[in-house]
C-alpha positions in Angstrom: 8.8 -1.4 28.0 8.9 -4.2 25.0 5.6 -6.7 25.1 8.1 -9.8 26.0 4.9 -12.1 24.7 1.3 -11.5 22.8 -0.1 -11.7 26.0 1.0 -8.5 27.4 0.0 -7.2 24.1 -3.8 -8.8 24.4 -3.6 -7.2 28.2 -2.6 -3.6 26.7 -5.1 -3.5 24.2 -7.6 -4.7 27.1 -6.5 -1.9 29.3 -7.0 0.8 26.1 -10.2 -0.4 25.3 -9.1 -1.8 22.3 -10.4 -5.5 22.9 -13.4 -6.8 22.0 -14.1 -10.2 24.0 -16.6 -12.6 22.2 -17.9 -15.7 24.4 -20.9 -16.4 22.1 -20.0 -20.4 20.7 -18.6 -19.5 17.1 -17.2 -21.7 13.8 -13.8 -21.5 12.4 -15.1 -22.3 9.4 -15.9 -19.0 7.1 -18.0 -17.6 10.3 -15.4 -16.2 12.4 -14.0 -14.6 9.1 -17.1 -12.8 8.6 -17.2 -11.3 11.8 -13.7 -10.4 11.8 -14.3 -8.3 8.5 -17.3 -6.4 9.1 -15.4 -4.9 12.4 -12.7 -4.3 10.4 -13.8 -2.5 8.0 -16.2 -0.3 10.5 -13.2 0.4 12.5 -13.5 -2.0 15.5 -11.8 -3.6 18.1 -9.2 -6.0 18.6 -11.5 -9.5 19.0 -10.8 -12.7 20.9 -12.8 -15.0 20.5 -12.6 -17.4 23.7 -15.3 -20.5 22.5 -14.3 -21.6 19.2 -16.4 -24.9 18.4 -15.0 -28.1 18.4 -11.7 -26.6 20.4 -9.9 -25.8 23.6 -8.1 -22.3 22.2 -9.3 -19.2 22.2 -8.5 -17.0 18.8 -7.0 -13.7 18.5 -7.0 -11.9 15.1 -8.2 -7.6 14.1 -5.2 -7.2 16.1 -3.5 -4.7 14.1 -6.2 -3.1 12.3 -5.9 0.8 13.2 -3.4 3.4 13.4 -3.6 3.5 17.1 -3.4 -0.2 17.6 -0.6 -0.5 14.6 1.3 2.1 17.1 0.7 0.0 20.1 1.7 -3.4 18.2 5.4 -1.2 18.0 5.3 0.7 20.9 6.0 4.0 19.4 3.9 7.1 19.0 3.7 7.2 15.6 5.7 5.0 12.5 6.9 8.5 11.8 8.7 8.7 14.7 10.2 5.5 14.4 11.5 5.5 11.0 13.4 8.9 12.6 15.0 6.5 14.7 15.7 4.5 11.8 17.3 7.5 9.9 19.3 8.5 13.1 21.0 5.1 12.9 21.9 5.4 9.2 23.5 9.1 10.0 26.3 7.1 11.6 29.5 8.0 10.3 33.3 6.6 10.5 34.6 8.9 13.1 37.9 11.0 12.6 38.9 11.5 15.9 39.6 9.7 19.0 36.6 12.0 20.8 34.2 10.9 18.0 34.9 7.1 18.7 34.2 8.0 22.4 30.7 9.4 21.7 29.8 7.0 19.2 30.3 4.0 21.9 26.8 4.6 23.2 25.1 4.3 19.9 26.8 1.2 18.9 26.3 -0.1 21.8 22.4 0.7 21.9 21.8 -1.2 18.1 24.2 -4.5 19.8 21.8 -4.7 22.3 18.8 -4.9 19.6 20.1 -8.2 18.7 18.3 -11.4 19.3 20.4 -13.9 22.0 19.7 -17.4 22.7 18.4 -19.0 25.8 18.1 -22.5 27.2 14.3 -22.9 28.6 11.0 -21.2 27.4 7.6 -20.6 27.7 6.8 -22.4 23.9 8.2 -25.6 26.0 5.6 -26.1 28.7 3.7 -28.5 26.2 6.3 -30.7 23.9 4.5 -32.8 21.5 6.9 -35.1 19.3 5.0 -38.6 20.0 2.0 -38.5 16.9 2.1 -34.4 17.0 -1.8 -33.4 15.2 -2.5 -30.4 13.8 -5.8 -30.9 14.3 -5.6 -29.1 17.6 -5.3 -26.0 16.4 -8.7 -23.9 15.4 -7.1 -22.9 12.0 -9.4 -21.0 10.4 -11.1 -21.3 6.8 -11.9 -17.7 5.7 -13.6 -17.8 2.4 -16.2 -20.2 0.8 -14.0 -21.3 -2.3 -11.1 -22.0 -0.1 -9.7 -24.9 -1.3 -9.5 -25.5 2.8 -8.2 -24.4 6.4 -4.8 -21.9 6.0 -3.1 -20.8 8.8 -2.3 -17.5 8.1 -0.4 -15.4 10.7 3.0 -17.7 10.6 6.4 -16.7 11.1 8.4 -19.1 9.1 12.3 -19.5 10.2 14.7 -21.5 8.0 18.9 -21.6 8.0 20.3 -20.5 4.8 22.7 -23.8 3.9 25.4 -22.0 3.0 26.0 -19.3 6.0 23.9 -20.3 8.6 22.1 -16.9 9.2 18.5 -17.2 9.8 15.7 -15.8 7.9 11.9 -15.2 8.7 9.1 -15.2 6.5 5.2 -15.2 7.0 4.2 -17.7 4.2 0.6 -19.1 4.3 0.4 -22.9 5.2 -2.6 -25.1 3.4 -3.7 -27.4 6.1 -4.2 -31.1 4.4 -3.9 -32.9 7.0 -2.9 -33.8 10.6 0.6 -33.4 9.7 1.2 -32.2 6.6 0.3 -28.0 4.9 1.9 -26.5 1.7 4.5 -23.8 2.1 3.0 -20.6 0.0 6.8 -19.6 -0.4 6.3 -16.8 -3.2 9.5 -17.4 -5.9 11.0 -13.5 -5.3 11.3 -13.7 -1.8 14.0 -14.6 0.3 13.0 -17.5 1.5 12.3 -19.1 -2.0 16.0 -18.3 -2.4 16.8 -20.7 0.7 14.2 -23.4 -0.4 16.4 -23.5 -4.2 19.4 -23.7 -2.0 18.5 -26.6 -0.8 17.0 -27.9 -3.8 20.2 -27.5 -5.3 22.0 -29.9 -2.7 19.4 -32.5 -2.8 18.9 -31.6 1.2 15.5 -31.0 3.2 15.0 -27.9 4.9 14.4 -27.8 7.9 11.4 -25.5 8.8 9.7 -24.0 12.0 6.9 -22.4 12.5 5.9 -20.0 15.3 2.3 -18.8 15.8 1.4 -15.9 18.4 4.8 -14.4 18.7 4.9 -10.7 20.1 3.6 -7.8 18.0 7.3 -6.7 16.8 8.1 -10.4 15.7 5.3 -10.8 14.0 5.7 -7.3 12.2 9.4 -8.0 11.3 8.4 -11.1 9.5 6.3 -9.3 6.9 8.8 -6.9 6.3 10.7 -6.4 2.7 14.7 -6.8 4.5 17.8 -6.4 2.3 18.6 -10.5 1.8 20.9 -11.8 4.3 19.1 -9.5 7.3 17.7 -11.2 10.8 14.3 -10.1 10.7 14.7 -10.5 14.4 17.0 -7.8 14.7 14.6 -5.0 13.1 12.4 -6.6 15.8 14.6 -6.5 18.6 15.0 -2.6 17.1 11.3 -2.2 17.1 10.7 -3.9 20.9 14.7 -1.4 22.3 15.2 -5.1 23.7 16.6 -8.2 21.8 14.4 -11.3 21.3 14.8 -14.4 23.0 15.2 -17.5 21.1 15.4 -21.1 21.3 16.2 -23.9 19.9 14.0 -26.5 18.5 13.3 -29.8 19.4 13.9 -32.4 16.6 15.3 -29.5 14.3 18.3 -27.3 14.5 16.3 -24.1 14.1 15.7 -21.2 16.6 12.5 -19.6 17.2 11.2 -17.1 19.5 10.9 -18.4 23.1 8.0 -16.9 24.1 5.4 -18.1 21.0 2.4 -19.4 21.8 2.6 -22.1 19.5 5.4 -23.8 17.4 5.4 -25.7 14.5 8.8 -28.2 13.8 9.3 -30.2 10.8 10.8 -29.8 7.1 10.4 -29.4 3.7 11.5 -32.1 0.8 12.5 -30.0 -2.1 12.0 -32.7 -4.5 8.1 -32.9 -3.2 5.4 -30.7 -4.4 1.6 -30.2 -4.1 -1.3 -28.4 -5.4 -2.1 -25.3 -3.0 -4.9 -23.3 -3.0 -7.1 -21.5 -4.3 -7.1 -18.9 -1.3 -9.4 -15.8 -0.7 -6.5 -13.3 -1.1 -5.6 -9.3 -0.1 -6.5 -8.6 -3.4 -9.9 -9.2 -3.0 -10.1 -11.7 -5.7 -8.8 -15.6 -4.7 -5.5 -16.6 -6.1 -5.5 -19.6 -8.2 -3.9 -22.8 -7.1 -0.5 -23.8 -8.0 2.3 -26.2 -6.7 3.8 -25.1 -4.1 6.7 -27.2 -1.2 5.0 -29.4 1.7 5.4 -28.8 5.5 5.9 -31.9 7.4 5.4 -31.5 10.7 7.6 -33.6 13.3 6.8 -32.0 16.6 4.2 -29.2 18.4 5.8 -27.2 21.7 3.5 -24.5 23.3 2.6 -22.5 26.3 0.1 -23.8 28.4 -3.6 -22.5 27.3 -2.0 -21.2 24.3 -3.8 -18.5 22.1 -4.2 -18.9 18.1 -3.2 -15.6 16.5 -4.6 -15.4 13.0 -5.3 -12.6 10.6 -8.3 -12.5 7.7 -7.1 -10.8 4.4 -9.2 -10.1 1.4 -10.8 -6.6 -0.1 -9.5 -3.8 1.3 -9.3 -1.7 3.7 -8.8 -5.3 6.4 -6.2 -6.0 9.0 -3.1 -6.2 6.6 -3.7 -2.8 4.9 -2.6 -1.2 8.0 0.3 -3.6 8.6 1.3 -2.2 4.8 1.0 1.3 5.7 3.4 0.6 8.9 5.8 -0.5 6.4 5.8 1.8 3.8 6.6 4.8 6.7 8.9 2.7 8.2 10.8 2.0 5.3 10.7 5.8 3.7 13.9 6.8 5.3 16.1 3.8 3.5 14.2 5.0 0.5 15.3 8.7 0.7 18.6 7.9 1.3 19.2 6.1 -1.8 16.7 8.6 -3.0 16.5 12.1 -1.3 14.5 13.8 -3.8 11.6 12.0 -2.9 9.9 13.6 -0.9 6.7 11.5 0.0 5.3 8.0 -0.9 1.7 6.3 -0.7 0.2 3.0 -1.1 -3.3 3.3 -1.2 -5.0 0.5 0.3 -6.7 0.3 -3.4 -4.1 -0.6 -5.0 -2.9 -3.5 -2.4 0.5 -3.1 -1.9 1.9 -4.1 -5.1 -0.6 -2.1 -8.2 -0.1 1.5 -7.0 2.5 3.4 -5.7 2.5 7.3 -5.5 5.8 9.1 -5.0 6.1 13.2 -4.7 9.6 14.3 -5.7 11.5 17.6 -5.6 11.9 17.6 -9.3 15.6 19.0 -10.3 16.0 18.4 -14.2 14.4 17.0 -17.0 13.4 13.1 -16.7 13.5 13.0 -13.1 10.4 11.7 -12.9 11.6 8.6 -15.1 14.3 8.1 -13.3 12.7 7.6 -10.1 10.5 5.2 -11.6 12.7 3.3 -12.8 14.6 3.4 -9.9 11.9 1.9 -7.5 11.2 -0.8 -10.0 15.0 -1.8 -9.1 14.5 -1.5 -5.9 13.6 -5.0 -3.6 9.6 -5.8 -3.7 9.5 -2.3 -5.6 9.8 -4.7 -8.8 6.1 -5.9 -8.2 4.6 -2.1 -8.7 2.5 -2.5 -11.3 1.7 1.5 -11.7 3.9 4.1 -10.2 2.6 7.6 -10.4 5.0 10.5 -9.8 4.1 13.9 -8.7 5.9 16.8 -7.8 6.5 17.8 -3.9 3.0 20.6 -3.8 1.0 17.2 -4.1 -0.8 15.8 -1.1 -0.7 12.1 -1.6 -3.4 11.4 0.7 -5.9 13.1 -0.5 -7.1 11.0 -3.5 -9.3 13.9 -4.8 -6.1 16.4 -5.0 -4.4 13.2 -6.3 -6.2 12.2 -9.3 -7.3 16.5 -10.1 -3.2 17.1 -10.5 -2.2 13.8 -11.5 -5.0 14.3 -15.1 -4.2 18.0 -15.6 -0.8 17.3 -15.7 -0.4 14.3 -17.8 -0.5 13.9 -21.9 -0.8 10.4 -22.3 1.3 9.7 -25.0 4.0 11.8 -23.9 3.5 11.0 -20.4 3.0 7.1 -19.6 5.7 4.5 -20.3 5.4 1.2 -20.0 8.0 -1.6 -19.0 8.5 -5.3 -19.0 9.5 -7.4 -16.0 8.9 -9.3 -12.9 5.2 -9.4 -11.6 3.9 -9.8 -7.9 2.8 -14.1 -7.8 -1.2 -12.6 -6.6 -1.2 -10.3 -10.0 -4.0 -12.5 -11.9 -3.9 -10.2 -14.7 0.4 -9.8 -16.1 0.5 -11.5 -19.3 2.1 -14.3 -17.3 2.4 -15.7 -14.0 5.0 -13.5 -12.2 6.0 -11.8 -15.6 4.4 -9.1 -17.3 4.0 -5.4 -18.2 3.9 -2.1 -15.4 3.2 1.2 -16.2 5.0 4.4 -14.7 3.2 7.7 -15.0 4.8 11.4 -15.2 2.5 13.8 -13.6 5.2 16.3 -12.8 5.3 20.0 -14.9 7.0 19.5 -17.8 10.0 21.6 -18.9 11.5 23.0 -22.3 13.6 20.3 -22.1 10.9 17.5 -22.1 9.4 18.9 -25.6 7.4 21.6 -23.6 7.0 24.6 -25.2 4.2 26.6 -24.4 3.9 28.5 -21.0 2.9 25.8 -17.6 0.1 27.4 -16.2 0.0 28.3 -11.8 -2.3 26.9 -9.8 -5.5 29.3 -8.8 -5.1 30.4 -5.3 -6.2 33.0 -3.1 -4.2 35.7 -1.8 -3.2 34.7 2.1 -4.6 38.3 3.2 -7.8 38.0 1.7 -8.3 34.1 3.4 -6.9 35.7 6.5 -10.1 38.4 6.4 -12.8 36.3 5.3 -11.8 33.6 8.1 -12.1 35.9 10.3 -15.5 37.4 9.9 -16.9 34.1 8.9 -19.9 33.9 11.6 -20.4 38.0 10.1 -21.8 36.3 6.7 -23.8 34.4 9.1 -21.8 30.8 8.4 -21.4 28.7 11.8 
């Protein structure tokens, strides 16, 4: 059954051991952070931390930081197993015949009921704030010492594209400067920086709102990289086999998820700017401060004895690496389709996201390993990649040490390594410019006649499969355990 709230996701983990209660009086300020990354990184528990100082509201964050708890967070046994649901959907065909349409009704009728419908009352309206709302209330955390102050970190940010209507969800980081105003960390490639110029364009505020603690499959959905123009809460609804309840704002006309913990209303002046950051990022390094819109809030609704859901990111491996693995398996099968002679792709947590990207490909004539490249760089959030390696399908792209051993012997650098011009990920503190700069695409593939190879590849030492078969088996006779 779908976690209808966080709550029944906290009680899950509880019940799988996977939560780690702290009652010991703790600071929001750096303390918390450091505590949250040490168990992170030694792969701990889920932690709530239930007496923050100086507040009422407990703090949930390390939810997401595993495998295991990544597949409890989408209620599935593994990502793989979920993007084959994915690919099962995208097998539909037009049908020919009038006993085709018959069987396909079930399907269809399966991905309506994914999406998201509107209700009148909910649980984010117990509490309704709109007399001197204060975000002061809320324990928002500051995670690293040159913070340039408190962020809230874990938001799902819903806005109305001007022009259609349809709704889009981002998680953008929020600045807090004071009681009722944070910037809007809206990065200029994503899709809701296309909204935000939209209504820059008009000369209109946006209307913003901002849920906090929403179920693990809303939350997920909101980091995701979506074709433009897709509800996020319809890959959620897909995620949770049950559609997400929303409702409507109070002093905006925006829809958010009714059972959030916490809910942010207000809007952004286009024509109004501020200085954000810097912010200890998931590059491990903190990005510099720039100008960035402003969040003015105009109301708070919540749940009674609401919980702040947060997440800490800086050097990896921490609590967003595994939230980036979920999505790079989720998101294979759309890949292969446009691509299907890819074969396998990995982002290691090294290379944060958007600075390494290995692909393994069924190579079928010569170039095909540029083509790919070149390909993903055209592909979405692909564009940030700043180094895509391509290997051939023998290559296991999870073990770095069989990585980087094929990946050398079979590259010439000169031959081998292109480089390319274009857009840059906004955290890259190294392109030759902000969001612009040079990538680099690597062929590690065997190269053919055709490619200006003409000497004779060499294979791969390996043992006979008879002679492993023997020794295996009379292993303990050498006197090995």
């Amino acid at each position: 059954m779908a976690f209808k709230d966080l709550r029944e996701f906290i009680a899950r983990l509880k019940r799988e051991g996977e939560l780690h209660h702290i009652t010991a009086p703790v600071s929001p300020e750096l303390e918390i952070c450091e505590i949250a990354d040490r168990v992170c990184k030694n792969g701990g528990k889920a932690l709530l931390f239930e007496n923050v100082s100086g507040f009422d509201m407990p703090v949930f964050i390390n939810a997401f930081s595993s495998e295991h708890r990544m597949n409890l967070a989408l209620e599935t046994d593994s990502i793989d197993s979920l993007a084959s649901e994915i690919t099962d959907i995208l097998e539909i065909k037009t049908p020919e015949s009038f006993f085709e349409k018959i069987k396909m009704i079930p399907k269809l009728k399966q991905i309506a009921d994914f999406f998201p419908r509107t209700v009148s009352s909910a649980p984010c309206k117990e509490i309704i704030i709109k007399d001197s709302p204060s975000l002061d209330k809320l324990p928002v955390l500051k995670c690293w010492p040159e913070d340039a102050g408190k962020f809230i970190t874990l938001p799902c940010v819903f806005v109305r594209d001007p022009d259609n209507g349809r709704r889009n969800c981002g998680m953008y980081r929020m600045q807090v400067y004071d009681s009722k105003t944070t910037g809007m960390h809206i990065h200029v490639h994503k899709d809701g920086a296309s909204v935000y110029r939209k209504y820059k364009d008009r000369g209109e505020k946006m209307e913003v709102a901002v849920s906090i603690g929403t179920d693990p499959a809303v939350t997920f959905a909101a980091t995701t990289p979506l074709p433009e123009g897709i509800d996020e809460m319809i890959l959620a609804g897909f995620i949770r086999k049950s559609p997400v309840d929303m409702v409507k704002c109070e002093t905006i006309d925006v829809e958010v998820p009714a059972c959030s913990e916490i809910v942010l209303e207000g809007y952004v002046d286009p024509s109004e700017i501020r200085r954000e950051g810097p912010f200890g990022d998931h590059t491990g390094f903190y990005s510099l401060a720039g100008d960035y819109p402003v969040f003015h809030l105009t109301a708070i609704t919540m749940r009674k004895n609401p919980i702040y859901s947060t997440i800490v990111v800086g050097r990896p491996p921490m609590e967003d690496c595994y939230m980036g693995t979920a999505i790079e398996r989720l998101f294979l099968p759309l890949i292969k389709k446009q691509f299907p002679e890819i074969v396998d792709m990995h982002l290691p947590f090294e290379g944060v996201f958007h600075n390494l990207l290995l692909v393994s490909i069924k190579k079928k004539y010569p170039g095909h390993a540029r083509k790919i490249m070149h390909g993903l760089w055209g592909l979405g959030q692909m564009m940030y990649t700043k180094v895509i390696v391509v290997t051939e399908d023998n290559v296991n792209l999870r073990d770095p040490k069989e990585v980087i051993w094929k990946v050398l012997s079979n590259m010439a650098p000169k031959r081998d390594i292109e480089f390319v011009i274009g857009p840059t990920e906004t955290l890259d503190h190294a392109s030759e410019a902000h969001t612009f700069g040079s990538k680099m695409g690597i062929d590690a593939t065997r190269k053919w006649k055709e490619e200006g190879f003409d000497r004779e590849w060499p294979e791969e030492c390996i043992m006979s499969a008879d002679i492993i078969e023997k020794v295996t088996k009379r292993w303990k006779e050498y006197g090995f355990r």
